[in-house]
N, C-alpha and C positions, 0 to 999 in steps of 0.2 A: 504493500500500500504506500509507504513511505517511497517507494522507489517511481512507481507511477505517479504520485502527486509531484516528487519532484520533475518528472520527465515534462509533468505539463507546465510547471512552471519556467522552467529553460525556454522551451516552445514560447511562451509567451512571452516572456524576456528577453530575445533575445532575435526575433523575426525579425527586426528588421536593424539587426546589426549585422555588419560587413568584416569579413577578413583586414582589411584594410584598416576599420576603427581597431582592430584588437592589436594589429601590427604597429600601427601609434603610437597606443597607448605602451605597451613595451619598448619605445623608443624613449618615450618618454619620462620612464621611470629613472631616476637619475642613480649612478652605479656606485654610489656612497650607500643609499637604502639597500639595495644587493649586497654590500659589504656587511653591511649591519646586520641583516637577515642571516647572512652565515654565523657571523657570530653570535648570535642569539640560537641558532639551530643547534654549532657546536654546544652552549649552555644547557638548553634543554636536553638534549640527549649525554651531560653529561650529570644532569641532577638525577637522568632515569636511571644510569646504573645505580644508585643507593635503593632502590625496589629490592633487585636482589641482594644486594648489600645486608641489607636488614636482616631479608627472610631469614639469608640464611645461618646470621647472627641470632636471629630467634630458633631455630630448631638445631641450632648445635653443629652444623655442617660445614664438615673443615672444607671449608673454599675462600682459597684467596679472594681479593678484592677484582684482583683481574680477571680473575672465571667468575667472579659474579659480575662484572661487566660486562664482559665478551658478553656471557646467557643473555642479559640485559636486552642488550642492544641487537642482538641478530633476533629473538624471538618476538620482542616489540616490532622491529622494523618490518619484519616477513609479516608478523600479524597485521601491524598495519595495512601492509600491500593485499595480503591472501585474500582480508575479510572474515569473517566467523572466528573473530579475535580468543574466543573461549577455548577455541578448539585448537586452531593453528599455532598459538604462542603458547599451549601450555606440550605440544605436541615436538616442539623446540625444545623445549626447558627441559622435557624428559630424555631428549635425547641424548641432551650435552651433559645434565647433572648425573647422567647414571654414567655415562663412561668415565665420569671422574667420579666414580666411585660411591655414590648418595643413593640411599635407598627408597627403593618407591613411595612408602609412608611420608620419607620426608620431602621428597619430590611432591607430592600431593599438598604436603603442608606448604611447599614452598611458595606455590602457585596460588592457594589459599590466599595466603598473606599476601601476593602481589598483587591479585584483585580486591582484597579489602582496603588497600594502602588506595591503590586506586576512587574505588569507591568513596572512602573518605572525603581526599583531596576532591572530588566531582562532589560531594555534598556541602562541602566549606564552600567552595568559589561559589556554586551556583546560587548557595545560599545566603551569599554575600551583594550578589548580582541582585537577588531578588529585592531586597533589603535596600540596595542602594541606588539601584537604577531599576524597580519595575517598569518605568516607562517605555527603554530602548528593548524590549524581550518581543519579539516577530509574532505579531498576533494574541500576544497577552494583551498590551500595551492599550489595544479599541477594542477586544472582546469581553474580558475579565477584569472585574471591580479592584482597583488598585489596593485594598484589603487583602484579599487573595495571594497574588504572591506575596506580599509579607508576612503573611501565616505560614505559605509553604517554607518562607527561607530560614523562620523561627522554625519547623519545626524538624528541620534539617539539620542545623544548629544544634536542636536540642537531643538530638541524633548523635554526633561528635561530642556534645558533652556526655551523654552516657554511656559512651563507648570507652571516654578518657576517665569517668570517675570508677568504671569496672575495673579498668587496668590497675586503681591506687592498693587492688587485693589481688594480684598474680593469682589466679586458680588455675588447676589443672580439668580439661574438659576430655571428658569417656565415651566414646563413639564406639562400642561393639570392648575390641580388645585393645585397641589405639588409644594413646593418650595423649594430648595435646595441651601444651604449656601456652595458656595467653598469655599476651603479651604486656609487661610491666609499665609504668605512669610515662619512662622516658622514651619508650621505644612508639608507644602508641602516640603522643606529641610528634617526634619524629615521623611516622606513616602521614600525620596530615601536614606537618610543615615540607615534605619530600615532596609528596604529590600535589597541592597548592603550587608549590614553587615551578615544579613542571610542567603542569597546563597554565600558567600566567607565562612561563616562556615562550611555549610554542605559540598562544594568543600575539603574545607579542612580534613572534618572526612574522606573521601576517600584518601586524599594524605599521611595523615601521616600512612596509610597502607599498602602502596606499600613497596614494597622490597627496603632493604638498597642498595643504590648506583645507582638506576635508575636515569641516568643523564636527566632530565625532571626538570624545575623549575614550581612553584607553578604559576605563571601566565601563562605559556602555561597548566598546568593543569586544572586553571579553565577556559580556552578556551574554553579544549574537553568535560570538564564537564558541560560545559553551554550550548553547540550546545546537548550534547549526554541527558541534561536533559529536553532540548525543545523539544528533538524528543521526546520522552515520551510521554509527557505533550500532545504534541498535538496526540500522537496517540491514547489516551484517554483508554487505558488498563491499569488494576489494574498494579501501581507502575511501568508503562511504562515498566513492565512487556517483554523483549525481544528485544524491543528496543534502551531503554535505554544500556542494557548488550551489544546488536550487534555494537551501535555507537561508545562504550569504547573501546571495543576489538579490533577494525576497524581502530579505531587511535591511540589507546597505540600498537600496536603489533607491530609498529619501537620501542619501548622503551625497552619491554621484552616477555618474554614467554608468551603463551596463560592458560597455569598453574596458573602461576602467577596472572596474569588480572584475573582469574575465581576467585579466591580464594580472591581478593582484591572487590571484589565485592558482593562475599557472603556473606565476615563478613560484609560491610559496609550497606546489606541489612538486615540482624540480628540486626545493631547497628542502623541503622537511621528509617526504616521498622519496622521490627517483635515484637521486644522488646517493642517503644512505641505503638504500634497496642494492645498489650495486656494489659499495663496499661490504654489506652485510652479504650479501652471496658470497663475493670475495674469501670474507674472512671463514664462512660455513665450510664452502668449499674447500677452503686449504687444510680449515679442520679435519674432515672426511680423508682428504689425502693421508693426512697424518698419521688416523687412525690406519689406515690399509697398507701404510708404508710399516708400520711400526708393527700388523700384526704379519705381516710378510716378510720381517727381516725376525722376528720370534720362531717363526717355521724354517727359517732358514738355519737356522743356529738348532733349533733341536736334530734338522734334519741332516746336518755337518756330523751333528754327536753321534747318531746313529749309525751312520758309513764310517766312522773310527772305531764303533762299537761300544759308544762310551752307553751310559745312563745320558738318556735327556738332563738338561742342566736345570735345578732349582732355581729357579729366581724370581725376583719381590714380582708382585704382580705390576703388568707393563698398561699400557693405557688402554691396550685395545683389550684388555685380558677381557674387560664387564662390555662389552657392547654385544654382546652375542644376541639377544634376543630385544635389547632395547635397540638395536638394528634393523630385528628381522620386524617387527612393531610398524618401526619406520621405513622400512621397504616395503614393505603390506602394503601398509595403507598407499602410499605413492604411487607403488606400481597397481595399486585397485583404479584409482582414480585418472591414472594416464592415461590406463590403455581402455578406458570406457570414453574418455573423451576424445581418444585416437579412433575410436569403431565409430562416434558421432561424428568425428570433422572426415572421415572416409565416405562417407554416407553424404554430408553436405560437398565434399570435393567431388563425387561422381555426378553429380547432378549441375555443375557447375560447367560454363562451355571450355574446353578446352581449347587453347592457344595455337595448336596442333592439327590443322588441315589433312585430315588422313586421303589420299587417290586410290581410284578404284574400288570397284564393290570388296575384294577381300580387303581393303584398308581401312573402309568402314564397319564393313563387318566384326575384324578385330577389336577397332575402335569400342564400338558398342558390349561385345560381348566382355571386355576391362569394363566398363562402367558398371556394367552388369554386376563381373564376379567382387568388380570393388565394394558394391553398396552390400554384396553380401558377408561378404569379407566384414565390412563395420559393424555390420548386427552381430556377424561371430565374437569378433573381439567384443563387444558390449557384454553377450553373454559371458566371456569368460571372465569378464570383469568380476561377475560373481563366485566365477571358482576359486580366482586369484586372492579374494577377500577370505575365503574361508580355506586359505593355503592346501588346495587342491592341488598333488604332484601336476595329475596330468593336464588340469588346467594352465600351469607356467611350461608344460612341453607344449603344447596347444599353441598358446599367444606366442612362442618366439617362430613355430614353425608359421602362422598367422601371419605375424608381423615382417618377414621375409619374404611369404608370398606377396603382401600387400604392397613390396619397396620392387620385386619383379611388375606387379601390374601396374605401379606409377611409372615404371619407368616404360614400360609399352608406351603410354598416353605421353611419353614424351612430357614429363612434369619438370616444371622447376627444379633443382638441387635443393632448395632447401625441402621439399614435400621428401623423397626419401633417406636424407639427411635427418630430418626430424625422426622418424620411422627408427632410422637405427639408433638413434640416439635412446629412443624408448627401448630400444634393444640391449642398450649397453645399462641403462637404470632399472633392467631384470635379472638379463644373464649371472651374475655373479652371485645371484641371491639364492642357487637352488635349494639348500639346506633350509630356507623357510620355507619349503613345500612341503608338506610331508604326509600329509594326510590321503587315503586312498580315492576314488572317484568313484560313485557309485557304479559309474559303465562299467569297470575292470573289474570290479570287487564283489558284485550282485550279480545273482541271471536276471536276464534280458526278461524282464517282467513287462506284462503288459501296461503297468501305470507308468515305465520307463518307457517303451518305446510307442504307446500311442502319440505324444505330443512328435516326437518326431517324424513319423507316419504321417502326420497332417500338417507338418510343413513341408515336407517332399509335396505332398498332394496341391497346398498353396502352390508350389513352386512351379508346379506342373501346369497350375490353371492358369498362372501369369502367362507363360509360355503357349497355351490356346489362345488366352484374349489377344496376345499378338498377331500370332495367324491368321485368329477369325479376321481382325481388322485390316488386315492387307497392309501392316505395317512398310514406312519404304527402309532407308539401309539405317534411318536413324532411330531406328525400332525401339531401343530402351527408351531414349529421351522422350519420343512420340509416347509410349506407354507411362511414362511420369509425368510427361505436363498434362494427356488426356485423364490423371486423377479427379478433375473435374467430375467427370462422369460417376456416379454412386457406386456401380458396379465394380469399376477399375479402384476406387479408392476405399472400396470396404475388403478386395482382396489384396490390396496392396497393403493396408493397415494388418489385415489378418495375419499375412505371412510374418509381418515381422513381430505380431503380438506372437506370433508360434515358435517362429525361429527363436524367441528368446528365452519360452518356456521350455521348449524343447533342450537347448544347451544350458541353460537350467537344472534340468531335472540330472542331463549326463553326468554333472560336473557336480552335483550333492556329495557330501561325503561320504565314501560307503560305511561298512561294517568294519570294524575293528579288528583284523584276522590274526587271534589269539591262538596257540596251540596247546594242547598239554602235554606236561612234561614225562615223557616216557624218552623208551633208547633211542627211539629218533631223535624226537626232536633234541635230547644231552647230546648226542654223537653230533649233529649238525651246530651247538652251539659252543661244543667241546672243540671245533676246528676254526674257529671264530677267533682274531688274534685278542689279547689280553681277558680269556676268560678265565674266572675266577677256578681255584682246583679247586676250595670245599666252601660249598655254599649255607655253610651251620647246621644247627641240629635239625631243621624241619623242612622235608622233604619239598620243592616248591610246587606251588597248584599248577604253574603254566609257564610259560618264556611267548614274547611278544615280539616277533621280529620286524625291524625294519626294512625298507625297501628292498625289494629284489634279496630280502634274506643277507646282505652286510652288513645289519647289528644288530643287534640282539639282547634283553635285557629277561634274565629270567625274575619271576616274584612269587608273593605269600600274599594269601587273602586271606583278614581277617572279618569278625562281622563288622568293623569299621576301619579298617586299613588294607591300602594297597600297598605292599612292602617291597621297591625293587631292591634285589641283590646286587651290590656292587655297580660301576660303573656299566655302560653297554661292552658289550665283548663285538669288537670290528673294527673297521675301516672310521679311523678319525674322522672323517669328514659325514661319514650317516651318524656317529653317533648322537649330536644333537637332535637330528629328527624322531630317533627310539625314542629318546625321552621324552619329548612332548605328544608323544604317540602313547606311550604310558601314562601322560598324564589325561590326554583324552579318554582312555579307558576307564580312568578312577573317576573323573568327571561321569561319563556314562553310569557308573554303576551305582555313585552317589557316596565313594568313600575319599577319603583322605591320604595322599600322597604322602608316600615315607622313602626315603632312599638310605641304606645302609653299607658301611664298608665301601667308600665313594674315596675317592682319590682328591688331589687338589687340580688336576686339567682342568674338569670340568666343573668346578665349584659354581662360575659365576654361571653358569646355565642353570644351577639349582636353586642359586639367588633370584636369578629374572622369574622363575614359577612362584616366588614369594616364600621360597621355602629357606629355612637360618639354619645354619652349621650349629649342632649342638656340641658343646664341652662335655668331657669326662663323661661319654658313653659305654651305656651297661659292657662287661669284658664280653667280647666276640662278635660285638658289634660293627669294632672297627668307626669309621667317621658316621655319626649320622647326620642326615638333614631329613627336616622336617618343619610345618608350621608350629611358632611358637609355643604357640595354647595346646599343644596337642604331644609337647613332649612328656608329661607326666605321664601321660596314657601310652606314650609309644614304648618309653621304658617300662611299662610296666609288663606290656606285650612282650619286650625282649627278654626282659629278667624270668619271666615264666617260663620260656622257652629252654632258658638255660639250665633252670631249676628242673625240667622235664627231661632234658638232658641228661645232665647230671644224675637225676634217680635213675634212668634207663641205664647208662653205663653202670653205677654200681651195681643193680638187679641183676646187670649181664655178668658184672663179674664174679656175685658169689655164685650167679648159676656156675661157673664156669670152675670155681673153687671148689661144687660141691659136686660137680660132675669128675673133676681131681680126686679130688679125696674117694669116691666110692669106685675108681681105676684102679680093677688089678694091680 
């Protein structure tokens, strides 16, 4: 709503302004106010590293001032730009504070605190604005009895005050089994003088843009600036993207021209936007590099040890040690969301006219039959968007064989460089990632059941009828395009709608997760996980229910079920690189069955993969345990499991051995 209100107000704004007025008025912004703007952008974005600063001074988290800037600044900047600030900037923060080592709880907490600091500082200003300038507020100022916002801004106020007189008794607040220390009289003073101080700067790189002599003071400026930056904010579009712009213009346009306001808005979106957007890539990026140099020169060095025959070398955990699955988190989601929006702009590029005069009937023919397989090609990837979300293996074999074909059909059509440029590039923001696939596909792992293959049966059968309606019509050689603009017709566009409502349910339904394929432990399945490299030789005193292998049978984790625990034995036995995927294949399994993950007799390789399931390396585990991990709350209960076993143990050996005494003793 906020987005189309603002579209109509630009529209109306702004009809009968010329390129020319906008080009002007940017001439005539004088390059001292550009100076100023920077410096005041440098300021604001150097009050917003203290956000993280604070947090993670409040929850205990040894992070330098610099990693709490870096976080700072690259997860504000991207959320800025991405849009859906909730999501995208908390989706950052997890990704950079777990490789440095912060655990999800406090990651959570951290985030917490950077939206309340937030909030804060937007409840002061605004309620200062209300207080002191009701009149300059867009639309309050002629609709709403000037009472009105001076009640909301008192009671905004009185909002910050009760938040600061709670702080004067530090309490600890209990969420489930989390505990959470609020924050003390100094630190909460601090959250609103940090974030006050940060939105009156950024208000400010805007004002000292405006044209000399705009009779407007800086406090009715950050009125419109604070109403026009929440409209944004909650409109949840990249950089409030038209909103933000429709709310300015709406309320500056008593002050001066519509020229003017464009132009004071571009640069201040080049100066607070674009600019740091590219440094923050920058810095993300190099990050990343870091991370994959650093755990590729760790592989390098155990894998030297290995070919001299040494022991792999112990050493302190390296940076890349914890990104294993706050990785795979963040490759998910990216690669969900790429390659659904690469099947939609494949879908909008096939229908698009091509630059590319194809001669001869087989030139068109081609032509057409690439438009064809392209739009098809986009609805596939769309669907596997879905498998990729729910790290379906063969969903990520799918999309790259997809994505390959889809960079052979642009390049028939004779496309730009940069259309399968981008293509592979999607290619290269998957490939590396296979280890977050792991889960099986219901095609591979089920029989061909009729609730699977009906949907697909009747997108064949769509596909089929597309291919009559062309016939019937005596299409000429530009036959697809002819059948996509004739969607006018009800007929052509309720089957055209259909196929691709099918084609999606269809690869849908393939790409579900199948069945869990558990085995139980008899001489096979010990003999096949007994040739498996680092399997355990004695797996304790109780014999295991089952072993659960990973892909293609190269890892393997055998377990104990209890009536509330899932118990893997030991680390996976295989191939380093599936081992990650067993384990979260075991953890799918405990999720299914409704019990609680236990992992025992676990090595330190893999630790931070037992961390990212939320699971804590326990001290001083019962003897024969070896390492356990497990969730917190649940290690009383886990020992108590282990120590009876022991205790079971134990009597069965000695039972065995006076039998063994008394069958001596009555020996001739």
């Amino acid at each position: 709503m906020l987005m189309i209100a603002a579209i109509v107000v630009i529209v109306r704004e702004l009809h009968t302004l010329s390129f020319h007025d906008i080009r002007a008025a940017l001439h005539a912004m004088p390059g001292r106010a550009v100076n100023v703007g920077i410096a005041c952008t440098v300021l604001s974005y150097t009050i917003l590293s203290f956000y993280d600063w604070l947090a993670c001074r409040q929850v205990g988290a040894d992070v330098s001032y610099r990693r709490a800037a870096f976080a700072a600044f690259c997860s504000y900047v991207l959320s800025h730009n991405l849009g859906c600030s909730a999501i995208s900037g908390a989706a950052v923060r997890f990704r950079l504070y777990r490789n440095w080592g912060v655990g999800s709880a406090a990651i959570a907490q951290i985030i917490a605190f950077c939206s309340t600091t937030y909030l804060l500082g937007t409840l002061a200003l605004i309620g200062g604005v209300l207080l002191a300038e009701p009149g300059h507020l867009p639309l309050i100022s002629t609709h709403v009895p000037e009472i009105v916002p001076i009640v909301i801004g008192i009671g905004m106020w009185a909002v910050i005050a009760a938040y600061v007189v709670m702080s004067l008794r530090p309490r600890v607040l209990r969420i489930r089994h989390h505990e959470i220390d609020l924050p003390g009289i100094g630190t909460a003073l601090a959250q609103v003088a940090v974030s006050s101080a940060d939105m009156a700067a950024t208000a400010l790189i805007a004002y000292v843009l405006l044209p000399h002599g705009v009779p407007i003071s800086f406090g009715a400026f950050l009125a419109i600036y604070m109403m026009s930056y929440t409209a944004g904010l909650l409109a949840s579009v990249p950089g409030g993207l038209g909103v933000f712009d429709g709310a300015m213009m709406l309320a500056l346009g008593h002050y001066m021209s519509a020229s003017a306001i464009l132009s004071t808005i571009l640069v201040f979106r080049v100066l607070y936007y674009i600019v740091p957007l590219v440094l923050a890539g920058l810095m993300f990026a190099g990050h990343e590099m870091f991370l994959r140099g650093d755990a590729a020169l760790g592989r390098k060095r155990a894998q030297a040890a290995r070919r001299r025959g040494e022991p792999a070398p112990v050493l302190a955990p390296r940076p890349s040690h914890v990104i294993r699955e706050s990785e795979a988190d963040f490759s998910v989601a990216v690669a969900t969301g790429v390659v659904a929006a690469s099947g939609i702009l494949l879908v909008v590029y096939a229908m698009l006219p091509s630059a590319y005069a194809p001669t001869g009937f087989g030139g068109w023919w081609l032509h057409e039959v690439t438009d064809c397989l392209l739009s098809v090609t986009g609805v596939t990837l769309v669907g596997l968007a879905i498998g990729l979300s729910q790290r379906v293996l063969l969903a990520w074999k799918a999309t790259i064989g997809c994505l390959l074909w889809a960079i052979a059909l642009v390049l028939l059509r004779h496309a730009p460089i940069g259309v399968p440029g981008s293509l592979a590039l999607v290619i290269v923001l998957i490939a590396p990632f296979s280890s977050c696939y792991y889960r099986p596909a219901r095609l591979m792992s089920e029989p061909w059941s009729p609730t699977l293959m009906t949907p697909v049966m009747l997108w064949i059968a769509s596909l089929v009828s597309i291919a009559i309606f062309a016939s019937e019509r005596h299409l000429g050689v530009s036959w697809w395009r002819e059948l996509l603009h004739g969607a006018r017709e009800a007929d052509v566009r309720w089957v055209l709608g259909l196929s691709v409502l099918l084609g999606l349910i269809a690869i849908g339904q393939m790409m579900r997760v199948g069945r869990i394929p558990v085995l139980p432990w008899d001489r096979s399945s010990e003999e096949r996980y007994r040739e498996l490299d680092h399997a355990l030789a004695e797996l304790g005193p109780r014999r295991p229910n089952g072993v659960l292998f990973g892909d293609a049978g190269r890892a393997a984790i055998p377990f104990l079920r209890t009536e509330r625990f899932i118990i893997g034995l030991g680390d996976p036995a295989g191939q380093a690189r599936f081992c990650t995927a067993a384990i979260w294949r075991l953890r799918d399994l405990a999720l299914h069955e409704g019990r609680h993950l236990v992992f025992i007799r676990i090595g330190q390789a893999l630790q931070g993969v037992y961390c990212d399931l939320g699971l804590s390396v326990c001290q001083n585990a019962p003897a024969g345990a070896g390492t356990l991990c497990c969730l917190p709350q649940d290690e009383p209960a886990v020992r108590a499991v282990l120590i009876g076993d022991q205790r079971r143990f134990a009597r069965r050996a000695r039972n065995t051995a006076a039998i063994v005494r008394r069958q001596g003793a009555s020996a001739p």
